[in-house]
mmJSON file of the N, C-alpha and C atoms, coordinates in Angstrom:
{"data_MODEL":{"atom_site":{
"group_PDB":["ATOM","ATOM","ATOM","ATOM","ATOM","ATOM","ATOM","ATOM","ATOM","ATOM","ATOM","ATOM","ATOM","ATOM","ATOM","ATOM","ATOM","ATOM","ATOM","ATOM","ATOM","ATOM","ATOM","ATOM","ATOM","ATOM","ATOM","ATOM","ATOM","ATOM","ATOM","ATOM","ATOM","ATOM","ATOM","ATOM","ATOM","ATOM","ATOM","ATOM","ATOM","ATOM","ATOM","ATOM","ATOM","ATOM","ATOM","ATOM","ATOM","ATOM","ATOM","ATOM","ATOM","ATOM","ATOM","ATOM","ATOM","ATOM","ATOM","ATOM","ATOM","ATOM","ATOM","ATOM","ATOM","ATOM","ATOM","ATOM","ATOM","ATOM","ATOM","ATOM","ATOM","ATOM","ATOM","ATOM","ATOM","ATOM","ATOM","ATOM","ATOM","ATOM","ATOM","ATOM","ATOM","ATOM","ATOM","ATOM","ATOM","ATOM","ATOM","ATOM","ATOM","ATOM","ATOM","ATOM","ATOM","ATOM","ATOM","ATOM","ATOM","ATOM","ATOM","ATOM","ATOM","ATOM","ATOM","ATOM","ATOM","ATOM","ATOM","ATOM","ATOM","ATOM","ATOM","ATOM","ATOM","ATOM","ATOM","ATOM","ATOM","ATOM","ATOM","ATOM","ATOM","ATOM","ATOM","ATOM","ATOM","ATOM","ATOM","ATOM","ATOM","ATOM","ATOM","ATOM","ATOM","ATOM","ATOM","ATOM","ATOM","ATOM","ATOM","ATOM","ATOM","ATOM","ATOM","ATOM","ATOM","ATOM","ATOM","ATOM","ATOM","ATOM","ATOM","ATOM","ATOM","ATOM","ATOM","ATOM","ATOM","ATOM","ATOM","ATOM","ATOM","ATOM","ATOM","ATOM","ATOM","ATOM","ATOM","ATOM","ATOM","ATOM","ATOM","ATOM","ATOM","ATOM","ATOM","ATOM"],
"id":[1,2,3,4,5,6,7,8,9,10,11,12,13,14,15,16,17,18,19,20,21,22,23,24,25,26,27,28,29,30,31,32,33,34,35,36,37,38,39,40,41,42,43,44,45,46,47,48,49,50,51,52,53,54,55,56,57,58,59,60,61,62,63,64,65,66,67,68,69,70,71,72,73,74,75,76,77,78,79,80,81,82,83,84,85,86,87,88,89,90,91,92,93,94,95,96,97,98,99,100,101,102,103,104,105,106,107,108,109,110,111,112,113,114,115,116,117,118,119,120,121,122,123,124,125,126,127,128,129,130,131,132,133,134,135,136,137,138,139,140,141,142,143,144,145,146,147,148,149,150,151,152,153,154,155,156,157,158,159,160,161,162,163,164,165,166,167,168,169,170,171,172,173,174,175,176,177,178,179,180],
"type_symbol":["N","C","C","N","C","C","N","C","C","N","C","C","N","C","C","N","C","C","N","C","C","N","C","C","N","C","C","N","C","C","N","C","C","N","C","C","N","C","C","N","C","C","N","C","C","N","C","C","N","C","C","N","C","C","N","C","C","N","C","C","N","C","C","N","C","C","N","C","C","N","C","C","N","C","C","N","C","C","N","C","C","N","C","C","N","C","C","N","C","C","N","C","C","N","C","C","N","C","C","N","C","C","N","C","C","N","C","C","N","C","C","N","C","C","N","C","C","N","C","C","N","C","C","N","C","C","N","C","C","N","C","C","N","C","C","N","C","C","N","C","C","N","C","C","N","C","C","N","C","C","N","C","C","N","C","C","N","C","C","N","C","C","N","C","C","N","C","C","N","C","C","N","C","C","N","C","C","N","C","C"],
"label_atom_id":["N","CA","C","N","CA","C","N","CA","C","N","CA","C","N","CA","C","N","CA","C","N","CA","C","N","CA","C","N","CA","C","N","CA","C","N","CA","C","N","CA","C","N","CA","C","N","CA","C","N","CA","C","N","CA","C","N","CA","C","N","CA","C","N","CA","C","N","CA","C","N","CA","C","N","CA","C","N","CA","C","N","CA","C","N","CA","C","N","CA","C","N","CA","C","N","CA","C","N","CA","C","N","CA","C","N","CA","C","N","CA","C","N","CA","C","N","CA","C","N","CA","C","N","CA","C","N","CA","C","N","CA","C","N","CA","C","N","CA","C","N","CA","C","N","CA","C","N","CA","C","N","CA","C","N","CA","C","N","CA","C","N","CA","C","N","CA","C","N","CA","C","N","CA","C","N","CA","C","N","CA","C","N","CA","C","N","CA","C","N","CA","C","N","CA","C","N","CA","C","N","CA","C","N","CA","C","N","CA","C"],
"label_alt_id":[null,null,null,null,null,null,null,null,null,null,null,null,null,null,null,null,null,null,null,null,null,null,null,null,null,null,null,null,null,null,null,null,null,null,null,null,null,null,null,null,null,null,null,null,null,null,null,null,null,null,null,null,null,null,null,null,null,null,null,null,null,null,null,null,null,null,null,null,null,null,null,null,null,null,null,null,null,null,null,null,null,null,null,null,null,null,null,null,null,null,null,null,null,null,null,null,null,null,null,null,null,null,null,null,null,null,null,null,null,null,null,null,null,null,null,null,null,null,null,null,null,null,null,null,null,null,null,null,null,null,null,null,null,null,null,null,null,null,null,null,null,null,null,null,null,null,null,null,null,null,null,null,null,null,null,null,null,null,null,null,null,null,null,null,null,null,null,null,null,null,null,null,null,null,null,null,null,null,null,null],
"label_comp_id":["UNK","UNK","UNK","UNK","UNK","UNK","UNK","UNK","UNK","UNK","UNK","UNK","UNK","UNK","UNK","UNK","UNK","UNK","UNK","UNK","UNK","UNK","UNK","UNK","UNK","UNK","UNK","UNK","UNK","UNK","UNK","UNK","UNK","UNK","UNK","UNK","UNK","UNK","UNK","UNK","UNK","UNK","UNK","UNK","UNK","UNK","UNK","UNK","UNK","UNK","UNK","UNK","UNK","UNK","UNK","UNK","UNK","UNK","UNK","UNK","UNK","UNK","UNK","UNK","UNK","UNK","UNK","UNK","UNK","UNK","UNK","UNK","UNK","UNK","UNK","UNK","UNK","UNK","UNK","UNK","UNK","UNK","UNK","UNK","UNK","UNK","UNK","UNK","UNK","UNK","UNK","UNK","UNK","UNK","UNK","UNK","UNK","UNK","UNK","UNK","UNK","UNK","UNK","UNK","UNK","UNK","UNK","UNK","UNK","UNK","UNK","UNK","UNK","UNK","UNK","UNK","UNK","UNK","UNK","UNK","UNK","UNK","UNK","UNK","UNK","UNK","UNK","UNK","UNK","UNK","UNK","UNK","UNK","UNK","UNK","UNK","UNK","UNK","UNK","UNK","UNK","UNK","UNK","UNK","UNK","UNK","UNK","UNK","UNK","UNK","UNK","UNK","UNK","UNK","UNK","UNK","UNK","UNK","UNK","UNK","UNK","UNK","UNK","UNK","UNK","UNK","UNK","UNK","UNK","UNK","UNK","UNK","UNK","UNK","UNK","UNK","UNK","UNK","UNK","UNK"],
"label_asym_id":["A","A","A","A","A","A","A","A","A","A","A","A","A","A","A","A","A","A","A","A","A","A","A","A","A","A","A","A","A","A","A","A","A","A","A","A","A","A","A","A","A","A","A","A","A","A","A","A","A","A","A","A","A","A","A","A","A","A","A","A","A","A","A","A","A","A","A","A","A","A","A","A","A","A","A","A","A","A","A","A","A","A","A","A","A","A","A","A","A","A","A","A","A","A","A","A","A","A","A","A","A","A","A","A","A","A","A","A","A","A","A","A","A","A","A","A","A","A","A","A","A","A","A","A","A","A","A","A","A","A","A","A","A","A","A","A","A","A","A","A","A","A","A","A","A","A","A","A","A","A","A","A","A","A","A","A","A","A","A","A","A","A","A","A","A","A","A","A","A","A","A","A","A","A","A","A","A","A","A","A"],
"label_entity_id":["1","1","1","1","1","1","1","1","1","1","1","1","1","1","1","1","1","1","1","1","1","1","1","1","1","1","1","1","1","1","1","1","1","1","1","1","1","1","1","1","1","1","1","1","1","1","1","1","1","1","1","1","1","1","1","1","1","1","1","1","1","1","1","1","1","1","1","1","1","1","1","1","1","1","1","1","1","1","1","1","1","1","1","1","1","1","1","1","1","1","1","1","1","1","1","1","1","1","1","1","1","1","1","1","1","1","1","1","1","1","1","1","1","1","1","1","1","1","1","1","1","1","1","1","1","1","1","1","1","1","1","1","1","1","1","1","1","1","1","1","1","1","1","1","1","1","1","1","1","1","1","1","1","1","1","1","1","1","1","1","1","1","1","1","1","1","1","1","1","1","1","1","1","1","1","1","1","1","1","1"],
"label_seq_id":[1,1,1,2,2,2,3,3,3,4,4,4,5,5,5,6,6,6,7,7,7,8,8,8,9,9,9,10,10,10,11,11,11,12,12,12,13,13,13,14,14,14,15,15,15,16,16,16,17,17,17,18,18,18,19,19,19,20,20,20,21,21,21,22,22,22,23,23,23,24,24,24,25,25,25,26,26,26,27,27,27,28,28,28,29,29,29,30,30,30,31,31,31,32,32,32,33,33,33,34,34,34,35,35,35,36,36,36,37,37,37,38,38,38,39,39,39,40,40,40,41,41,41,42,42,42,43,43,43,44,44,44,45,45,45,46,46,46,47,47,47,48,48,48,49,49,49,50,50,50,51,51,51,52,52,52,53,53,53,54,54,54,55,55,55,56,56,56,57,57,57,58,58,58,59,59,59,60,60,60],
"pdbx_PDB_ins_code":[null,null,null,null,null,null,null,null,null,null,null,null,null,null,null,null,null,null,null,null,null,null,null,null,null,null,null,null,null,null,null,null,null,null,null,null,null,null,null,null,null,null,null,null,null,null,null,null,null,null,null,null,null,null,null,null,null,null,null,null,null,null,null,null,null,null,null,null,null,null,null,null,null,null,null,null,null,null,null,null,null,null,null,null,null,null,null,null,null,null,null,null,null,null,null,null,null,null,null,null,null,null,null,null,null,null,null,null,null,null,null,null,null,null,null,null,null,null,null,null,null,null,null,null,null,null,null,null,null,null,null,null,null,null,null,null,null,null,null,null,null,null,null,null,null,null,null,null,null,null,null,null,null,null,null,null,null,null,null,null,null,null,null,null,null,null,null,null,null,null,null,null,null,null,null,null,null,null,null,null],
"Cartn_x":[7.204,7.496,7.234,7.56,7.459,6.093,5.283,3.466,3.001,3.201,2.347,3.535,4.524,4.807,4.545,4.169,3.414,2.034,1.569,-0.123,0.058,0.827,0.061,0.767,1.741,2.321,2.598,1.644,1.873,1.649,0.763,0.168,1.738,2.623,3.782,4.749,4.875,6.141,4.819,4.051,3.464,3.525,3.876,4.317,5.979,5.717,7.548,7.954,9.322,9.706,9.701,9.12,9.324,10.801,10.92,12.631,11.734,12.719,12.873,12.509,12.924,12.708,11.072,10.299,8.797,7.801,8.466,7.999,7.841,8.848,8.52,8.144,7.832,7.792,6.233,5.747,3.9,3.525,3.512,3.211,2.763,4.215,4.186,3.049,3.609,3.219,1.512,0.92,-0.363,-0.089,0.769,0.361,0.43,0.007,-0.797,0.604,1.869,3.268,3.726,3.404,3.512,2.484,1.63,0.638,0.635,0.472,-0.185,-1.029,-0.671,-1.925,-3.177,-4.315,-5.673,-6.631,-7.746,-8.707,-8.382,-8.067,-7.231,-6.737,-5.389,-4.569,-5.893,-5.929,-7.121,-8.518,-8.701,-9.74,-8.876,-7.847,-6.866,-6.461,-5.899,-5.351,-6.733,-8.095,-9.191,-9.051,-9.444,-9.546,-8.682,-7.301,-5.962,-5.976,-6.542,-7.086,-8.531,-9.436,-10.379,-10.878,-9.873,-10.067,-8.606,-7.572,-6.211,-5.873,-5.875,-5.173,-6.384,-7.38,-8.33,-8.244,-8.46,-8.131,-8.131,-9.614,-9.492,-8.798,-8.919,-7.48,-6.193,-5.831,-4.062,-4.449,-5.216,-5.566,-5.464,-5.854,-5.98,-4.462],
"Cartn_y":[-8.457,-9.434,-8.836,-7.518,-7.17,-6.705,-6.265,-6.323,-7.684,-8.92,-9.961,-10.493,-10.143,-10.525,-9.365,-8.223,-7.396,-7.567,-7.799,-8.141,-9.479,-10.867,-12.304,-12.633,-11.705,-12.667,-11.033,-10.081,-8.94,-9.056,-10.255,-10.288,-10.742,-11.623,-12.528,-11.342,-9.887,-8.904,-7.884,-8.318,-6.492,-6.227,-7.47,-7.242,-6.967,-6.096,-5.693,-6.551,-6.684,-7.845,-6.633,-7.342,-7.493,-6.856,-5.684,-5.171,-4.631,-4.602,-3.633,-2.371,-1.679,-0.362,-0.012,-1.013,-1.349,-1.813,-2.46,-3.077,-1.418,-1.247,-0.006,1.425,1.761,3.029,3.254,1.927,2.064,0.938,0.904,0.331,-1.135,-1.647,-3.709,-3.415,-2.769,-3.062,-3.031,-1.862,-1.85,-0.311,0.126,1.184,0.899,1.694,1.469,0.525,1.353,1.34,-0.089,-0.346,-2.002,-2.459,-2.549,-3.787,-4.703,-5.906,-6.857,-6.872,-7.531,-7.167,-8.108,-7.432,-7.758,-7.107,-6.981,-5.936,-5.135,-5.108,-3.613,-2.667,-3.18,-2.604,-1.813,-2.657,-2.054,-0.944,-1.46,-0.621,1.079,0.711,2.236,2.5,1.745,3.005,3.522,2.74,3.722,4.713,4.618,6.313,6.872,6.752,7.995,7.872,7.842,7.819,9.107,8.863,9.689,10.859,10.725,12.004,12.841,11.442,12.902,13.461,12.497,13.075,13.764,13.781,14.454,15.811,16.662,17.604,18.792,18.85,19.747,19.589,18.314,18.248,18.804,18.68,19.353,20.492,21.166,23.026,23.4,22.546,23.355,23.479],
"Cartn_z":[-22.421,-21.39,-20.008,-19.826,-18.475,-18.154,-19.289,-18.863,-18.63,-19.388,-18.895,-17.65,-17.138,-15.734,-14.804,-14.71,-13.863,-13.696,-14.549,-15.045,-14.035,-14.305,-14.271,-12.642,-12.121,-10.997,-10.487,-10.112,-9.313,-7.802,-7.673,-6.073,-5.088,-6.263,-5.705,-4.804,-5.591,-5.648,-4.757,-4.517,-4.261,-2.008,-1.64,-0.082,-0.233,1.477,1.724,2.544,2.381,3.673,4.885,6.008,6.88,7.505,8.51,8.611,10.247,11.139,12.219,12.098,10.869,11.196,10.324,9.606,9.934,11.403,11.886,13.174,13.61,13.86,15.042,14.599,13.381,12.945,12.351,12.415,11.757,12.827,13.817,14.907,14.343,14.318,13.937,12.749,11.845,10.164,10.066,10.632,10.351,9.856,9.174,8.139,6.882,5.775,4.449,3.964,4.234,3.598,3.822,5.538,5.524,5.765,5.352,5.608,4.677,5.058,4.125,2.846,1.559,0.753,1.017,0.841,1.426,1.355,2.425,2.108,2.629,3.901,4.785,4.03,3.253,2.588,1.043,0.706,-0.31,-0.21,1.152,2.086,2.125,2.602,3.344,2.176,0.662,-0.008,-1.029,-0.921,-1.543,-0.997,0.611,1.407,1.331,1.003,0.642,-0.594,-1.232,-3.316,-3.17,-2.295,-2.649,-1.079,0.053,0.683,0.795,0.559,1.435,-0.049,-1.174,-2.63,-3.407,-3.283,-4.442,-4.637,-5.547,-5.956,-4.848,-4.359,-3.226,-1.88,-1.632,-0.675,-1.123,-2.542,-2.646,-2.486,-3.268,-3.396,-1.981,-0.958,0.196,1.314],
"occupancy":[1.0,1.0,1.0,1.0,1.0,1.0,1.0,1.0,1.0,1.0,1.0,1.0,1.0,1.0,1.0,1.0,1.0,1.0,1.0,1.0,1.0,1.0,1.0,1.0,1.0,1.0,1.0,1.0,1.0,1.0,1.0,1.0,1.0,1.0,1.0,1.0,1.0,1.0,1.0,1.0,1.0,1.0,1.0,1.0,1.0,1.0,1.0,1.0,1.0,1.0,1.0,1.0,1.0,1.0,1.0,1.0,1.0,1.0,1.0,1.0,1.0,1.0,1.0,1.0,1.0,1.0,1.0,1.0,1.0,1.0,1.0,1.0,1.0,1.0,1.0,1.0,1.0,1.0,1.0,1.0,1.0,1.0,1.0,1.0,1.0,1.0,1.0,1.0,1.0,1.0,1.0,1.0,1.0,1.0,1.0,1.0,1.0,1.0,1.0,1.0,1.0,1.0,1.0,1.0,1.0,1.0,1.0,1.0,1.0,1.0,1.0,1.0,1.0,1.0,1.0,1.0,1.0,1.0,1.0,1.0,1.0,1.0,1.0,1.0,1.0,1.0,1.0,1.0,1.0,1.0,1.0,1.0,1.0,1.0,1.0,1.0,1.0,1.0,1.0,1.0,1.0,1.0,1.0,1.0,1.0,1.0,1.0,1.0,1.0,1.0,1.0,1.0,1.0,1.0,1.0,1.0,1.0,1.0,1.0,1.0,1.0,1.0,1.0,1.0,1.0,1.0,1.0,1.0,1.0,1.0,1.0,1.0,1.0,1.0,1.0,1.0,1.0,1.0,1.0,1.0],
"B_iso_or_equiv":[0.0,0.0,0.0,0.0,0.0,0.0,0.0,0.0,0.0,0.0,0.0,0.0,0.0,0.0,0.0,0.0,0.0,0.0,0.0,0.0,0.0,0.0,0.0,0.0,0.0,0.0,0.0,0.0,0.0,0.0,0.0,0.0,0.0,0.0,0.0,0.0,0.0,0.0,0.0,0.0,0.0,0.0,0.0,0.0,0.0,0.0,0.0,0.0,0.0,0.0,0.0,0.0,0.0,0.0,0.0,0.0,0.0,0.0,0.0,0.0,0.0,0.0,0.0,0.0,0.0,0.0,0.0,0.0,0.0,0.0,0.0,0.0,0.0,0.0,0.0,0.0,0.0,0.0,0.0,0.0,0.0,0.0,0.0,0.0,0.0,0.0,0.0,0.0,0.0,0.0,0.0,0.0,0.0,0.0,0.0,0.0,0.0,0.0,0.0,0.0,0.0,0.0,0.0,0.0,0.0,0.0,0.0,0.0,0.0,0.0,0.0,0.0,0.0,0.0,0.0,0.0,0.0,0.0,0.0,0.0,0.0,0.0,0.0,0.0,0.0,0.0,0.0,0.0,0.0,0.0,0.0,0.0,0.0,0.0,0.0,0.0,0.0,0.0,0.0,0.0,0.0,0.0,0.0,0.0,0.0,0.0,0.0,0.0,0.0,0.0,0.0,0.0,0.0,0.0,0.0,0.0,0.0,0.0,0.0,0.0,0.0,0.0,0.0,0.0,0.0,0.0,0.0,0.0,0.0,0.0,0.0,0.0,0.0,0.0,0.0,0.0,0.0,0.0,0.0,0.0],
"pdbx_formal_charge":[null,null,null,null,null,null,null,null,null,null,null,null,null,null,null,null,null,null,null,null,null,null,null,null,null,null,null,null,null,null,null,null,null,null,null,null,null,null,null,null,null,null,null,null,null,null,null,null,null,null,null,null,null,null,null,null,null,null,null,null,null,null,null,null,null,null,null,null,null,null,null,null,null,null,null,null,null,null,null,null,null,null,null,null,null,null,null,null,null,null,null,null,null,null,null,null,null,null,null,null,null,null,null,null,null,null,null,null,null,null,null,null,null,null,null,null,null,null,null,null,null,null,null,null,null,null,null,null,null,null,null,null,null,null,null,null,null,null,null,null,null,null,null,null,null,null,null,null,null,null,null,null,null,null,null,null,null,null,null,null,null,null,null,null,null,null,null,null,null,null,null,null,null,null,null,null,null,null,null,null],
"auth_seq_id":[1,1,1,2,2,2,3,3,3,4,4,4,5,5,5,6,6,6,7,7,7,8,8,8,9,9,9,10,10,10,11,11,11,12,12,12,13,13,13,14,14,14,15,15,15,16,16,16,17,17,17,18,18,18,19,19,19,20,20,20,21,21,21,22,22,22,23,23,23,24,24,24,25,25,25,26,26,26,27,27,27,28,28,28,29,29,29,30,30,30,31,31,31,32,32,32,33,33,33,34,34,34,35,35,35,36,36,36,37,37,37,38,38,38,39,39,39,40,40,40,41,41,41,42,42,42,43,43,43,44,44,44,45,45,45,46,46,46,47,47,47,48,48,48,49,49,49,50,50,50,51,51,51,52,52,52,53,53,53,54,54,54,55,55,55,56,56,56,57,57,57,58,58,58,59,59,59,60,60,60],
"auth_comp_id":["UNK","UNK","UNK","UNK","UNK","UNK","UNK","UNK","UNK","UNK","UNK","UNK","UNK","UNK","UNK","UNK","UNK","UNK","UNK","UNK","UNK","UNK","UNK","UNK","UNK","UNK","UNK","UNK","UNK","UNK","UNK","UNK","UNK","UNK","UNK","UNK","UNK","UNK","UNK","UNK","UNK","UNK","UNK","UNK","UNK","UNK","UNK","UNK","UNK","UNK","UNK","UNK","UNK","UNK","UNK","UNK","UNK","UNK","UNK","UNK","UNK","UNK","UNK","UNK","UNK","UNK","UNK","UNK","UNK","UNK","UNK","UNK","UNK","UNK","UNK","UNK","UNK","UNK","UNK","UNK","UNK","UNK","UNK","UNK","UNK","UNK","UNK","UNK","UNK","UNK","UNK","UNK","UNK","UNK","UNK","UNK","UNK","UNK","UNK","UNK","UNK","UNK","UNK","UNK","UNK","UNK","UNK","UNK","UNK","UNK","UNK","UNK","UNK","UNK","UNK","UNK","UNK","UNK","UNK","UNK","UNK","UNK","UNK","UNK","UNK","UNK","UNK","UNK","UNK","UNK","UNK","UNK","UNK","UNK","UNK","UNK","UNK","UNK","UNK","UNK","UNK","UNK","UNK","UNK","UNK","UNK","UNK","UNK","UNK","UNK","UNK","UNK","UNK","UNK","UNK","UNK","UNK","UNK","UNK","UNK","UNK","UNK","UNK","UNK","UNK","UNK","UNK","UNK","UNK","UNK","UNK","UNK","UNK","UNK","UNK","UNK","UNK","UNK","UNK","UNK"],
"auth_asym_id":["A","A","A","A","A","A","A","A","A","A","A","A","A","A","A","A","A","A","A","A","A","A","A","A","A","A","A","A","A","A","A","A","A","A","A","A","A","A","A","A","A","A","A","A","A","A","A","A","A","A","A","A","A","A","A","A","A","A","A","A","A","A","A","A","A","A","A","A","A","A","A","A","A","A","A","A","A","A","A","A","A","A","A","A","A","A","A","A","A","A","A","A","A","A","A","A","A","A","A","A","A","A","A","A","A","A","A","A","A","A","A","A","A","A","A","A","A","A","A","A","A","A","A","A","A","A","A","A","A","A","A","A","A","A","A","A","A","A","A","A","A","A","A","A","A","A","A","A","A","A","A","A","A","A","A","A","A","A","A","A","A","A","A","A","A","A","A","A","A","A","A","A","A","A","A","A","A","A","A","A"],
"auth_atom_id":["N","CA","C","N","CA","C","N","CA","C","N","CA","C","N","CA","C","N","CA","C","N","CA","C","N","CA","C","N","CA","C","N","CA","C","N","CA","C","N","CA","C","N","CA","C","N","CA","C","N","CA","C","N","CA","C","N","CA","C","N","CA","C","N","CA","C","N","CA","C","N","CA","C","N","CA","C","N","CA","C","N","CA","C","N","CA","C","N","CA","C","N","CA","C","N","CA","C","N","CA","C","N","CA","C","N","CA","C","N","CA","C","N","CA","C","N","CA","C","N","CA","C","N","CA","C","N","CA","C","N","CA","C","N","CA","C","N","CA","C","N","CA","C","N","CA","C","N","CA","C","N","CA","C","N","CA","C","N","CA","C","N","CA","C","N","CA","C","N","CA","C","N","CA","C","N","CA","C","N","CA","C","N","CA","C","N","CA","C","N","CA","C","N","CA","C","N","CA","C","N","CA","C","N","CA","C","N","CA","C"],
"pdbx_PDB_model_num":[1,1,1,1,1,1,1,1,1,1,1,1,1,1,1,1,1,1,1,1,1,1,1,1,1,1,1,1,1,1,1,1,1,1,1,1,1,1,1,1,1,1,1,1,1,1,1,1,1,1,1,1,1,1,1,1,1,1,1,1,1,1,1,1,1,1,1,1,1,1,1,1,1,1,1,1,1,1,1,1,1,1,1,1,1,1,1,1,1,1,1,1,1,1,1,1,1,1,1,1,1,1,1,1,1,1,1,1,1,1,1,1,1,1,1,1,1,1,1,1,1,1,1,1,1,1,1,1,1,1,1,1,1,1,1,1,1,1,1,1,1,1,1,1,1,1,1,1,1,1,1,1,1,1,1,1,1,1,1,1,1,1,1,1,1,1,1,1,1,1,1,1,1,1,1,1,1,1,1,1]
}}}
């Protein structure tokens, strides 16, 4: 039950509400943590998937 409701209705659960201490700490919700889901958001967590986490980034 909980794969075909993660699988069929993930887009519904996958934004954060909205709080004060987002507004002001990723400058009015344009970091990865709050942004919107979209292409942005999809755009920014490819590039922290394949330059800040890839292998030679941790080693270093």
């Amino acid at each position: 039950m909980a794969k075909f409701f993660l699988k069929t209705h993930d887009v519904v659960f996958i934004d954060r509400p909205k709080t004060a201490a987002g507004k002001y700490t990723t400058y009015n919700y344009s970091d990865i943590t709050w942004s919107l889901y979209g292409a942005y958001r999809r755009q920014a967590r490819k590039m922290c998937l394949t330059e800040l986490f890839s292998a030679k980034r941790l080693e270093s």
